[in-house]
C-alpha positions as semicolon CSV with decimal commas, in nm:
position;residue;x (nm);y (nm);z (nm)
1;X;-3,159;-1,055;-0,780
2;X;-2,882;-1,260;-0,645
3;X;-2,686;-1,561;-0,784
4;X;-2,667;-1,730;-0,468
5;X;-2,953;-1,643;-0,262
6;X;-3,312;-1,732;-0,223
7;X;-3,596;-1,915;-0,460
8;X;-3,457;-2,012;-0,819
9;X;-3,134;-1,821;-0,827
10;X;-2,993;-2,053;-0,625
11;X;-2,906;-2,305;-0,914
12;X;-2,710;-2,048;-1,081
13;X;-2,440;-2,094;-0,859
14;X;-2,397;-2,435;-1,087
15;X;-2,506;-2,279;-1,452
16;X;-2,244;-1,987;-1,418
17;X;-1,973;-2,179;-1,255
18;X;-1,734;-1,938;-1,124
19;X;-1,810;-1,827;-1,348
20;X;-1,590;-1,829;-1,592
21;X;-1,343;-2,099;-1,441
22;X;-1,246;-2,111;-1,107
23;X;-0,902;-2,052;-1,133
24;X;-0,632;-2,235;-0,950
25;X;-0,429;-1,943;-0,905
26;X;-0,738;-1,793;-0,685
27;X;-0,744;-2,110;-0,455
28;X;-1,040;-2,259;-0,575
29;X;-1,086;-2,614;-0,686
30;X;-1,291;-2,685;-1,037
31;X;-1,566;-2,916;-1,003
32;X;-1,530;-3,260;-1,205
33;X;-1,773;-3,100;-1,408
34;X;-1,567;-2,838;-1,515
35;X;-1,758;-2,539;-1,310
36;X;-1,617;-2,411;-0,990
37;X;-1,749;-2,433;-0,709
38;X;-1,658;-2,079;-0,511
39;X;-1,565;-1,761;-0,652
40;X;-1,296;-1,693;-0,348
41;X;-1,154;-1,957;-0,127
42;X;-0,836;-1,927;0,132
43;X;-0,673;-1,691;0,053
44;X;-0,398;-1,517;-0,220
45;X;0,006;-1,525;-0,219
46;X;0,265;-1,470;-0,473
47;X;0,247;-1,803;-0,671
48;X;0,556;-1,984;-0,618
49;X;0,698;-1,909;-0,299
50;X;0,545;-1,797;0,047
51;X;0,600;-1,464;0,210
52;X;0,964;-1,466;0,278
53;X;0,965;-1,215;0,559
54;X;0,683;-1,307;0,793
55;X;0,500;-1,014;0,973
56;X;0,809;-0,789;0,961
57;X;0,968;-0,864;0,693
58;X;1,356;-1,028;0,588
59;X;1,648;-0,855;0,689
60;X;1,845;-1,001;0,362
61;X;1,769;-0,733;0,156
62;X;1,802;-0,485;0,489
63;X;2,146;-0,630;0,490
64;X;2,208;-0,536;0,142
65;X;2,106;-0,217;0,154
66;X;2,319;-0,117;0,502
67;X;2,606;-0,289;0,310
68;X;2,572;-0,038;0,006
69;X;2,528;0,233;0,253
70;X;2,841;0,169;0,378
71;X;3,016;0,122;0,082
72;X;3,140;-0,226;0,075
73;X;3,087;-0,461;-0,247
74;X;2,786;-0,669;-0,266
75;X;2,646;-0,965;-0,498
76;X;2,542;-0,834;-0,814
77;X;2,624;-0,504;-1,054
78;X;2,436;-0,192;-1,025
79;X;2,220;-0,023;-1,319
80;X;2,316;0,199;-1,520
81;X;2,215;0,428;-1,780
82;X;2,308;0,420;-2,154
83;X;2,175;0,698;-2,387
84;X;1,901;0,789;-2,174
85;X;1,767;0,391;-2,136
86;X;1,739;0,207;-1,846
87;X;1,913;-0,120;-1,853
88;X;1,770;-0,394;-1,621
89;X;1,823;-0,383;-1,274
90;X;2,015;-0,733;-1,133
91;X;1,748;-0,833;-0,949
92;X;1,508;-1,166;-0,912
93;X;1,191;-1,178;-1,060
94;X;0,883;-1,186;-0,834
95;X;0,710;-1,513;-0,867
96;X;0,378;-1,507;-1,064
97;X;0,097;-1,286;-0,854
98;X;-0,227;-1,382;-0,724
99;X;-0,284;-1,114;-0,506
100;X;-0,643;-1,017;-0,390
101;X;-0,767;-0,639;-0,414
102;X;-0,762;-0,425;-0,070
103;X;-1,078;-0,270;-0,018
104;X;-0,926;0,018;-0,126
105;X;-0,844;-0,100;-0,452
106;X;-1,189;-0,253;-0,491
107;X;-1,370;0,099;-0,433
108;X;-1,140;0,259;-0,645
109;X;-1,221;-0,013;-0,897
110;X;-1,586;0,000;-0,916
111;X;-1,552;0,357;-0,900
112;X;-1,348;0,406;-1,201
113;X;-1,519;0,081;-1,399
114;X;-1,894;0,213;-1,304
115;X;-1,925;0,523;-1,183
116;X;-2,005;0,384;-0,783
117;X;-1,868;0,574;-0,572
118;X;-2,092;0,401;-0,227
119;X;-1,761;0,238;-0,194
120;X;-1,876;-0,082;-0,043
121;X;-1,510;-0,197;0,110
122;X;-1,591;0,025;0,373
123;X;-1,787;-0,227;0,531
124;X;-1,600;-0,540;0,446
125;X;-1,399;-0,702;0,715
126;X;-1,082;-0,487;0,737
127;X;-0,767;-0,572;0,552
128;X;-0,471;-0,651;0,783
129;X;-0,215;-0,478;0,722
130;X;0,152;-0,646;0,702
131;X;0,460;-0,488;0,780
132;X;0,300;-0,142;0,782
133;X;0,094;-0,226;0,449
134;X;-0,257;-0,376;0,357
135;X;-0,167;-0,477;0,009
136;X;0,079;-0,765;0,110
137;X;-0,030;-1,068;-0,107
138;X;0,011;-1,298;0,214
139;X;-0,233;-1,135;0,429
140;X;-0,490;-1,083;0,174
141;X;-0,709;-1,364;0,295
142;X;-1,069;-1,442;0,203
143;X;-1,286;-1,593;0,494
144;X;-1,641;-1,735;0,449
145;X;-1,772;-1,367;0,581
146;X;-1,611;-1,176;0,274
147;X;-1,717;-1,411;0,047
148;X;-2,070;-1,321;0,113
149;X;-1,983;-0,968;0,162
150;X;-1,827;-0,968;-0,182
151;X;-2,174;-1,139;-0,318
152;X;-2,379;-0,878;-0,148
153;X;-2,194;-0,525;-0,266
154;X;-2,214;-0,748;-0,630
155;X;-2,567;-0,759;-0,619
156;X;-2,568;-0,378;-0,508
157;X;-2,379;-0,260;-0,741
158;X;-2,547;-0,452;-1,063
159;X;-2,892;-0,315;-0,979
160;X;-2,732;0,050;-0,931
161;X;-2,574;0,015;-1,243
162;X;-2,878;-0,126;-1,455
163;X;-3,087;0,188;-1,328
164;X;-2,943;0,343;-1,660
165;X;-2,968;-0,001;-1,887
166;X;-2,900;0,143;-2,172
167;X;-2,565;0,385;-2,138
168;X;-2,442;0,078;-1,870
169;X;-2,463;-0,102;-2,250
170;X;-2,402;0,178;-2,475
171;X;-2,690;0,126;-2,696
172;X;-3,064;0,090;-2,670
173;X;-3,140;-0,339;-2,717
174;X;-3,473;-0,274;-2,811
175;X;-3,363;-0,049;-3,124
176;X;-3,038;-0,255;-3,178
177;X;-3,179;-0,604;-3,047
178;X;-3,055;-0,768;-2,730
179;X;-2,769;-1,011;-2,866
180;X;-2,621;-0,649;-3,063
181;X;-2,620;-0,492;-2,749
182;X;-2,508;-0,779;-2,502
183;X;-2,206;-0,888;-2,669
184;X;-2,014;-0,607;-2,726
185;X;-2,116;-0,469;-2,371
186;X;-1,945;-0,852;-2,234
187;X;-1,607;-0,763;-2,473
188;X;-1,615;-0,427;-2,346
189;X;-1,701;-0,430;-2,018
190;X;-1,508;-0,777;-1,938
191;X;-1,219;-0,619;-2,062
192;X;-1,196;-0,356;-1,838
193;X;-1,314;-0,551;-1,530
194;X;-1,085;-0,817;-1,583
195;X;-0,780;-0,613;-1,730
196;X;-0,742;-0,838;-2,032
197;X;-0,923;-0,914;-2,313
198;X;-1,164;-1,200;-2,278
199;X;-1,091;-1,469;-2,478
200;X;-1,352;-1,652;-2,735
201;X;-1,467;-1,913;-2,462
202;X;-1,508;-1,661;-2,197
203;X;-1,727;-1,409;-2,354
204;X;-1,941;-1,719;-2,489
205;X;-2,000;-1,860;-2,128
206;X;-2,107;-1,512;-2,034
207;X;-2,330;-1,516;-2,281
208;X;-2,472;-1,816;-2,220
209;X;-2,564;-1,642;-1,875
210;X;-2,721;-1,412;-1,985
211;X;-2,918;-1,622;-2,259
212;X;-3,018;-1,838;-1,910
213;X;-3,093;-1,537;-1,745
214;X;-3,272;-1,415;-2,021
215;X;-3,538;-1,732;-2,065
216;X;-3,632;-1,680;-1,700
217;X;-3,587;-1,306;-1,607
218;X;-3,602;-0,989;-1,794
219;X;-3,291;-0,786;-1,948
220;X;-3,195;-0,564;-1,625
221;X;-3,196;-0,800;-1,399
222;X;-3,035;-1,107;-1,655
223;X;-2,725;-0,839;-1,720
224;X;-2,747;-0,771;-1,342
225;X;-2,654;-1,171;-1,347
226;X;-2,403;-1,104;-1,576
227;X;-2,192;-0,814;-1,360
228;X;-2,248;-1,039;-1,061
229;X;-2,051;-1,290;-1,224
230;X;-1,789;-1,053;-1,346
231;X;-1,768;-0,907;-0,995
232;X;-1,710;-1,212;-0,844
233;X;-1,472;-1,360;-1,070
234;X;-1,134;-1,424;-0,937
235;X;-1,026;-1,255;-1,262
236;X;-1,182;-0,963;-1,091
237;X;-1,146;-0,970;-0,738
238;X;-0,770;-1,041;-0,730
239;X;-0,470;-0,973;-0,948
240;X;-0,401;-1,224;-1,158
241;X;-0,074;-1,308;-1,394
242;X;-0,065;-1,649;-1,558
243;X;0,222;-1,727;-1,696
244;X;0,328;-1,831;-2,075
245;X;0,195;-2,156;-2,142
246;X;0,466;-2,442;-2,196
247;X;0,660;-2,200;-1,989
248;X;0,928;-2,441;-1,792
249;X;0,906;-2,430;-1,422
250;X;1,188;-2,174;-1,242
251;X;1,241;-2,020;-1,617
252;X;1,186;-1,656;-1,612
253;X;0,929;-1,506;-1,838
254;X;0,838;-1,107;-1,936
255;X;0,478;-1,020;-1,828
256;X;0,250;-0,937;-2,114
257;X;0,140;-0,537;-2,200
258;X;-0,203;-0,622;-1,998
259;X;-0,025;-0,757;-1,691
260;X;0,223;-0,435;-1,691
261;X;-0,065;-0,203;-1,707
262;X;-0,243;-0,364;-1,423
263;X;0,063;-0,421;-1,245
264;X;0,192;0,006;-1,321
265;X;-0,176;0,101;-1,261
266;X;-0,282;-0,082;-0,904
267;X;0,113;0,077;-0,824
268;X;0,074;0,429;-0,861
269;X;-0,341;0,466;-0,863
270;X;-0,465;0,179;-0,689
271;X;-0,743;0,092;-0,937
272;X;-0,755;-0,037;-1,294
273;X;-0,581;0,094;-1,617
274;X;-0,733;0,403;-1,728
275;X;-0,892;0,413;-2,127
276;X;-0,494;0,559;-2,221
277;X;-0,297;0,291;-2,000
278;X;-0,535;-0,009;-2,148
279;X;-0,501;0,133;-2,485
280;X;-0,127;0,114;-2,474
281;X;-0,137;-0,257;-2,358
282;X;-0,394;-0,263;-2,676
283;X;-0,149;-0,144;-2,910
284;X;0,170;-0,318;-2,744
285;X;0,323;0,001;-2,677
286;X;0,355;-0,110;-2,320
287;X;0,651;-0,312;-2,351
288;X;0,934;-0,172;-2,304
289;X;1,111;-0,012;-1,961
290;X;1,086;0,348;-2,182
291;X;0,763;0,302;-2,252
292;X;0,609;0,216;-1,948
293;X;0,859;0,478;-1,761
294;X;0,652;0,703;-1,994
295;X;0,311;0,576;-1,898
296;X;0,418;0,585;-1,529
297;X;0,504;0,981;-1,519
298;X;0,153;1,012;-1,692
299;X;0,016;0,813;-1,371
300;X;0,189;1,038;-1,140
301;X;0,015;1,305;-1,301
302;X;-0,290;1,216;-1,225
303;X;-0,503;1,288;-0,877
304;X;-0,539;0,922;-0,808
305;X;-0,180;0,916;-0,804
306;X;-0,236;1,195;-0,485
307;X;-0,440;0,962;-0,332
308;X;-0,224;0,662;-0,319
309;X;0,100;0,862;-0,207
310;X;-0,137;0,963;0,004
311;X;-0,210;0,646;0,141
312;X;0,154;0,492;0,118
313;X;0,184;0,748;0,389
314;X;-0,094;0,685;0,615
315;X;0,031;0,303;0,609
316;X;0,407;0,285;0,614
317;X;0,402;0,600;0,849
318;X;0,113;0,390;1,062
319;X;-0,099;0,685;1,034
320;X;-0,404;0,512;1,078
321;X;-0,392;0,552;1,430
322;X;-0,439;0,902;1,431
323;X;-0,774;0,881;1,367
324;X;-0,895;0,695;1,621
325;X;-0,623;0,868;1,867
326;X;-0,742;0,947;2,245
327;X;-0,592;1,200;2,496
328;X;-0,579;1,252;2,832
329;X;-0,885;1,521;2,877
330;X;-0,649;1,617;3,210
331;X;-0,387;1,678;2,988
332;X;-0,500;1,803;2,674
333;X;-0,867;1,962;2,766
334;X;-0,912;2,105;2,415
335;X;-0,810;1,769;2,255
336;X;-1,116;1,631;2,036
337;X;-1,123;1,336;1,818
338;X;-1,185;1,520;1,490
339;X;-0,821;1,680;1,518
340;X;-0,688;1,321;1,463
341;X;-0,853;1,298;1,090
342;X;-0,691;1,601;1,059
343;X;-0,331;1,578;1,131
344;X;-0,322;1,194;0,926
345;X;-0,437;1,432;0,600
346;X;-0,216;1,711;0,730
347;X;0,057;1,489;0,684
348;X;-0,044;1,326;0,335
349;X;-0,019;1,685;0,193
350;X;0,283;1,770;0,283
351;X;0,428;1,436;0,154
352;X;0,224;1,484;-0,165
353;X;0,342;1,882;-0,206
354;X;0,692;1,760;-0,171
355;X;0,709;1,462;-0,388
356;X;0,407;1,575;-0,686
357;X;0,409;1,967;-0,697
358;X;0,730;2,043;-0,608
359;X;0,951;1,748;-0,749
360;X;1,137;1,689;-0,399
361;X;1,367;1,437;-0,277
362;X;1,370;1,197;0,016
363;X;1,578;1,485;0,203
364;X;1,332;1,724;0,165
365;X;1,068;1,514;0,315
366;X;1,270;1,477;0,584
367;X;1,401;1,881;0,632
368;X;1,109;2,091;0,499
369;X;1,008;2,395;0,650
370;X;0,661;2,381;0,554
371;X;0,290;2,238;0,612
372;X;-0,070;2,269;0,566
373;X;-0,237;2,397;0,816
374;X;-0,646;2,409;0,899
375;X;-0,794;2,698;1,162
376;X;-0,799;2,343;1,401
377;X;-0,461;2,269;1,337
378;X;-0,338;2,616;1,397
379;X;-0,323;2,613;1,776
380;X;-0,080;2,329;1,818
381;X;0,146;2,478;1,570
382;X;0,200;2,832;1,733
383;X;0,045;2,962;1,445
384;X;-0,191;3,233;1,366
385;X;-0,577;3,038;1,295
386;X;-0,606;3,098;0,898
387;X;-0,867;3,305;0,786
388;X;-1,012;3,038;0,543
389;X;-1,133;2,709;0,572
390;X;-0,981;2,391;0,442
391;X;-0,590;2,368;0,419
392;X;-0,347;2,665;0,394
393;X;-0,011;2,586;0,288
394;X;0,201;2,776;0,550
395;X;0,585;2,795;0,657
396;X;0,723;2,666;1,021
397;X;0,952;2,789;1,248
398;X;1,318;2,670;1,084
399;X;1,412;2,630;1,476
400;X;1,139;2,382;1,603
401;X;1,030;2,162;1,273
402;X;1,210;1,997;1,008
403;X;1,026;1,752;0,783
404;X;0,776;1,458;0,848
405;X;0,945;1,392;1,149
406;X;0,814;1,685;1,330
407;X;0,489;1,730;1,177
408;X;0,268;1,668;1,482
409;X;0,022;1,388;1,379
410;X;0,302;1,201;1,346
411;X;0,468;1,226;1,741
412;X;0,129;1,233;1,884
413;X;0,087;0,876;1,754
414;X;0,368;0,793;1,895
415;X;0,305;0,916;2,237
416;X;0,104;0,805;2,522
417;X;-0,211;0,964;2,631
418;X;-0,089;1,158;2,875
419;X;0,289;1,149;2,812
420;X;0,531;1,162;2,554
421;X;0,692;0,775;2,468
422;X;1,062;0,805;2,378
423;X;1,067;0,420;2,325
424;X;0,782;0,453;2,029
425;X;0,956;0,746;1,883
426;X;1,260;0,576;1,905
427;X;1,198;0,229;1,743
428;X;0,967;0,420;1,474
429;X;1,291;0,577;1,363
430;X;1,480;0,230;1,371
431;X;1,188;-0,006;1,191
432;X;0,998;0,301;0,968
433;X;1,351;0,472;0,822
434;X;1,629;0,247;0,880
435;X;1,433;-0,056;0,810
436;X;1,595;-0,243;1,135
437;X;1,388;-0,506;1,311
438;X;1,356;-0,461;1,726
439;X;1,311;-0,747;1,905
440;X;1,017;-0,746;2,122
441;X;1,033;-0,715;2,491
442;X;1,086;-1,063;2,681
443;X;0,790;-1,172;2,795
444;X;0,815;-1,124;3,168
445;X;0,936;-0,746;3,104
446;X;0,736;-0,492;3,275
447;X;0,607;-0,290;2,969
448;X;0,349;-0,052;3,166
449;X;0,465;0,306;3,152
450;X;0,621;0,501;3,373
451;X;0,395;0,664;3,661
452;X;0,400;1,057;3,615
453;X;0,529;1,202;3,905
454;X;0,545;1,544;4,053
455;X;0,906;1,669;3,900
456;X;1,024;1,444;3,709
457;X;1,105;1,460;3,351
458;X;0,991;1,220;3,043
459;X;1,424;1,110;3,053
460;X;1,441;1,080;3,433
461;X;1,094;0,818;3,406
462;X;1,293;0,605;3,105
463;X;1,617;0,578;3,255
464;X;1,500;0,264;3,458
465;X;1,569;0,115;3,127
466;X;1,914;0,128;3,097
467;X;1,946;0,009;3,413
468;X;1,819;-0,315;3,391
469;X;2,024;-0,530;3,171
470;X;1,790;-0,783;3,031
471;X;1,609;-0,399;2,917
472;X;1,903;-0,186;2,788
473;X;2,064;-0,426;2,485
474;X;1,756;-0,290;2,295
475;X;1,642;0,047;2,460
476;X;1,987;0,168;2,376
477;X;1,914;0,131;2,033
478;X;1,550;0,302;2,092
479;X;1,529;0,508;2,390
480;X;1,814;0,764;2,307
481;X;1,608;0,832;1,913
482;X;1,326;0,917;2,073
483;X;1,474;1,124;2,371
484;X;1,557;1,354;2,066
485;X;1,168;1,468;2,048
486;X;1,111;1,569;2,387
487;X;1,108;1,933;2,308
488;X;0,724;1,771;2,149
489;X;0,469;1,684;2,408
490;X;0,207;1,376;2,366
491;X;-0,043;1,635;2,097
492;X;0,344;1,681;1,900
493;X;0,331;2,059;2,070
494;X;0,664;2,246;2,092
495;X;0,736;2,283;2,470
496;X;1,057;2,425;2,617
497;X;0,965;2,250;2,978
498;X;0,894;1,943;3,115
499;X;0,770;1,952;3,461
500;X;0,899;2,293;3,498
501;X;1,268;2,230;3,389
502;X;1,446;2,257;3,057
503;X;1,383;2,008;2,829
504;X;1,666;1,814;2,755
505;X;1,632;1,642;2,345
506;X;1,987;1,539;2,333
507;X;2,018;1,210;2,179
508;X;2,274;0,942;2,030
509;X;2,264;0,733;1,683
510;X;2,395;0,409;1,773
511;X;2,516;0,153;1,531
512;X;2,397;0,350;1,190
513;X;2,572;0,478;0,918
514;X;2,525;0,813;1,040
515;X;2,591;0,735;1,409
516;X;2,680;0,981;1,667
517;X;2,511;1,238;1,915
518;X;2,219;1,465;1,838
519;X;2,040;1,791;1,993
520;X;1,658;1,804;1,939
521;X;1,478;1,694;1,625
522;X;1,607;1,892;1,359
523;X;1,988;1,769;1,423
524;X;1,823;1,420;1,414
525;X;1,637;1,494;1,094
526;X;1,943;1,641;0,946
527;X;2,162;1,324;1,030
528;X;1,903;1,080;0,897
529;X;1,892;1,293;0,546
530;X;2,239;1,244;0,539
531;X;2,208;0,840;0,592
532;X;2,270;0,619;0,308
533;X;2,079;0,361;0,509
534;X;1,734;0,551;0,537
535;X;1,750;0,627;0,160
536;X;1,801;0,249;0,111
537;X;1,526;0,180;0,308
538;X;1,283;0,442;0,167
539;X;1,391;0,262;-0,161
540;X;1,289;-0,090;-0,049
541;X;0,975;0,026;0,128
542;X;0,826;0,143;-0,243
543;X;1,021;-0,167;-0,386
544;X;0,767;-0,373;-0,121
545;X;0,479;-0,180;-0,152
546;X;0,440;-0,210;-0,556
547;X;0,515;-0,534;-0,527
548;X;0,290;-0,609;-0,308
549;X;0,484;-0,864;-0,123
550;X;0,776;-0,863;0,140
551;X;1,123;-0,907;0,049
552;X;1,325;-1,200;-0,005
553;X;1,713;-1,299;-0,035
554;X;1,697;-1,282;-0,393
555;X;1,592;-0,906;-0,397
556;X;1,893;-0,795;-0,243
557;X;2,111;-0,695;-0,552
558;X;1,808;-0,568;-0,734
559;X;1,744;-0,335;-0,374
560;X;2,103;-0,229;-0,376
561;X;2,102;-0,131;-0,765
562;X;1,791;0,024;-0,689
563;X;1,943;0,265;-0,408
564;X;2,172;0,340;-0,621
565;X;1,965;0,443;-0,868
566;X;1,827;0,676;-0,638
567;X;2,126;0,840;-0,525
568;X;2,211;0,922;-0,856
569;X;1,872;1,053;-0,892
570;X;1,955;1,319;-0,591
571;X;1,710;1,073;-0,447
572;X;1,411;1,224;-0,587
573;X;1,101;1,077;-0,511
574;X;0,913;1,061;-0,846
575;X;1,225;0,880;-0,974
576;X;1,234;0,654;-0,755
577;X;0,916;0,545;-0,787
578;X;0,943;0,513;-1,190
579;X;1,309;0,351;-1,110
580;X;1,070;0,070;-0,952
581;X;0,859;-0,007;-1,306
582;X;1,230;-0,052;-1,447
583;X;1,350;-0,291;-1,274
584;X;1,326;-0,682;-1,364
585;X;1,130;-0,798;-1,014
586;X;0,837;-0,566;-1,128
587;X;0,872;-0,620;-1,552
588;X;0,915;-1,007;-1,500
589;X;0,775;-1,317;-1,332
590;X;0,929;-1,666;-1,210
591;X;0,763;-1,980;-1,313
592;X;0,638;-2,191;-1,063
593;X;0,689;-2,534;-1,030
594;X;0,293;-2,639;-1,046
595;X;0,368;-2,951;-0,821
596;X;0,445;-2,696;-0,490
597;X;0,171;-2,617;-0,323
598;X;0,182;-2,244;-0,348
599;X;-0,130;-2,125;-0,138
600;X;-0,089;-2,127;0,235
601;X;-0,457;-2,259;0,417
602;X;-0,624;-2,009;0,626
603;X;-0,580;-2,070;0,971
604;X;-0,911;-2,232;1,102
């Protein structure tokens, strides 16, 4: 049965009204008659300001953070710790959130509040992801097409979940009686699909749903109403945080237990509070940085916490692509397009072994001496094929691998099909770890790679860049990075020749706090765990990613404090990412000023 679609159901779209109030925040516009008109409209943003950084991000806080590296002062203190509590962080608040699900989040979500696990975002039109991440409030937009795609999986999912009526309610309604059953199942249930408590009004309009539903359909299909409206509630589909009411505009305000749990648990599991987070925002035992530093290491803990390290991986490490990576059949004959699923996970469990099981630091991700291998994986890696299925957590050779760097999903992502691509390599390292922004190529610059030749070497093809002078300003920034990985070929295979003559993987730092010359990938690996700068960036990359936003000018100080923080940590990785629930940008919101338009228009 569907709200919006077909015969009598099509009223309903008026009776439930957004059911449940259109909210602002969401982009929508009420109705003069006090309904909504559309669950989803435009799209979401951080209320208050735009998206200061555009599709790369700002270099203010970049600035910050290569300042601190170097060790010169900088606006703002630094935290520190007094009798084991953390004192706020000098940082701005982020404005107040309206930030829509990823599809990710949305299967993990219906998953965790119904037991679904057909994970219906699969099929949505695919979240874009912005400076390396899909969970950036800015380009979280909602076209027409999602709408309905969001009003299909809702009328899925409510007729999968009514197949068991009666433990989807917790009691039997024709023992109890229907109103016994349905109201504490709209409390309940609200609750957790909104992450709040539903206020009086609320729970009574849902009612009154399902007491319309009820006079024309029978009880499956009038709660299957009922969790269509839920589901396609902006209260559900995106992440909202009104702010105090009578709250003045630009004041800053603390966000409530509810909006902490939501904001700790779509951080570190990408789905709602679990039953113990939600009854800690119950109790109000969710308000303090201890406390919910506490609740966060229980989150770690858990194996959706896996999965989303997981997936910070796959997207600030642009992973992704090694799925759907091609090679040159001429080249690479034994190359096959299930090795690429392969190598992305490879990669995740290494970054989860170092930062969950073994309670590693940022160096360690970057000079480890171990991986997971599968029997498919084994071949590329030298190594003997495991006798077992699955992953086998094995050690590499301490003179060709060091660390993510030279795992080899990784470099054959950043290679060509048939070649290796010192230029990708290279500005990977600049934009991924030093969190430096490289101009793109002028736009009459010949960008088609170099023709392989009989003889020549991957360094002898690239040099034509630095000698052209409108190329070399930035492939002297790039090209001599990468040039430090040709000892790996275009699968990320060691290889001591290229075209039959030594490879050469010397290479230069330029302009970095760790600047200077390099041999191969391990001396490069070694110089960037020694870099102030790439732990400052690592820092800010989390800092972005739980907030779901880029950075701004006014996150600088908080960025700096925060990579400080870190160091004193030994830059461990779990730390860090606790260090981020502490700090006042993720514990605090800024009040907008309701007469700026805060929602940019979707382009037409």
């Amino acid at each position: 049965m569907s709200l919006f679609r077909g015969g009598s159901q099509t009223s309903w779209v008026h009776v439930l009204g957004v059911t449940a109030g259109c909210l602002g925040a969401a982009g929508c516009t009420p109705a003069a008659d006090g309904y909504g008109g559309s669950p989803l409209s435009q799209s979401s943003a951080t209320t208050g300001t735009g998206d200061t950084g555009g599709p790369v991000g700002t270099t203010g806080a970049i600035a910050s953070a290569t300042t601190a590296a170097s060790g010169s002062s900088s606006t703002g203190g630094s935290g520190t710790t007094t009798g084991g509590a953390t004192v706020d962080l000098p940082d701005e608040p982020t404005p107040a959130l309206a930030r829509r699900l990823t599809h990710i989040e949305y299967d993990n979500t219906v998953a965790d509040l119904l037991g679904d696990t057909t994970a219906p975002g699969g099929s949505f039109v695919p979240d874009i992801a912005q400076n390396g991440f899909t969970n950036t409030a800015a380009a979280l937009t909602v076209s027409p097409t999602l709408v309905e795609q969001y009003m299909i999986a809702a009328e899925d999912l409510s007729r999968a979940a009514t197949a068991d009526l009666a433990g989807l309610l917790g009691c039997d309604a024709v023992v109890s009686g229907e109103q016994a059953c349905v109201e504490p199942f709209i409390r309940d249930f609200g609750k957790r699909a909104w992450r709040r408590p539903l206020d009086a009004a609320e729970q009574a309009r849902l009612f009154g749903v399902f007491s319309a539903a009820r006079s024309e359909f029978d009880l499956s299909t009038s709660i299957q109403l009922v969790l269509q409206v839920m589901l396609q509630s902006p209260q559900f589909i995106y992440l909202l945080e009104p702010g105090v009411p009578g709250s003045a505009p630009g004041s800053v305000v603390p966000l409530d237990a509810w909006q902490l749990a939501t904001r700790l648990s779509y951080f570190l599991l990408g789905s709602l509070p679990d039953p113990a987070l939600a009854a800690a925002a119950e109790a109000g035992t969710l308000t303090t940085p201890e406390q919910l530093a506490t609740e966060a290491r229980r989150l770690l803990s858990l194996e959706r916490a896996r999965e989303r390290i997981g997936l910070f991986f796959t997207e600030w490490l642009y992973l992704r692509n090694v799925d759907r990576m091609q090679k040159d059949p001429a080249y690479f004959p034994d190359y096959d397009l299930g090795i690429g699923p392969l190598l992305r996970e490879q990669l995740e469990r290494f970054a989860q072994s170092v930062i969950l099981d073994e309670g590693g630091s940022a160096v360690d991700l970057l000079t480890a001496r171990h991986t997971f291998i599968t029997p498919e994986l084994a071949a590329i890696y030298g190594l003997p094929t495991p006798t077992t299925a699955g992953f086998t957590r094995v050690e590499l050779d301490p003179s060709q691998r060091s660390g993510l760097l030279t795992h080899a999903g990784l470099l054959a992502s950043l290679a060509k099909a048939d070649q290796t691509d010192p230029v990708h390599r290279g500005k990977f390292v600049r934009e991924r770890l030093l969190c430096e922004i490289v101009d793109p190529p002028p736009p009459d610059a010949n960008i088609t790679p170099p023709v392989i030749t009989p003889g020549s070497t991957t360094r002898e093809r690239f040099a034509q860049h630095q000698a052209v002078a409108a190329c070399a300003q930035c492939h002297k920034l790039m090209d001599p990075i990468g040039l430090g990985f040709e000892h790996f070929d275009a699968l990320g295979q060691w290889r001591d020749l290229d075209a039959g003559l030594a490879v050469d993987a010397t290479g230069e730092i330029l302009g970095s706090d760790v600047a200077g010359p390099f041999d191969g990938a391990i001396e490069l690996a070694a110089k960037l765990a020694q870099s102030r700068q790439v732990m400052n960036c690592i820092a800010e990359t989390w800092f972005r990613f739980a907030l779901g936003r880029s950075v701004g000018d006014g996150d600088a100080a908080g960025i700096q404090a925060l990579g400080e923080r870190f160091a004193n940590s030994g830059f461990n990785m779990e730390d860090l990412l606790v260090e981020v629930t502490q700090s006042r940008a993720f514990r605090f919101q800024l009040v907008p000023d309701p007469n700026v338009t805060a929602f940019p228009q979707e382009e037409p």
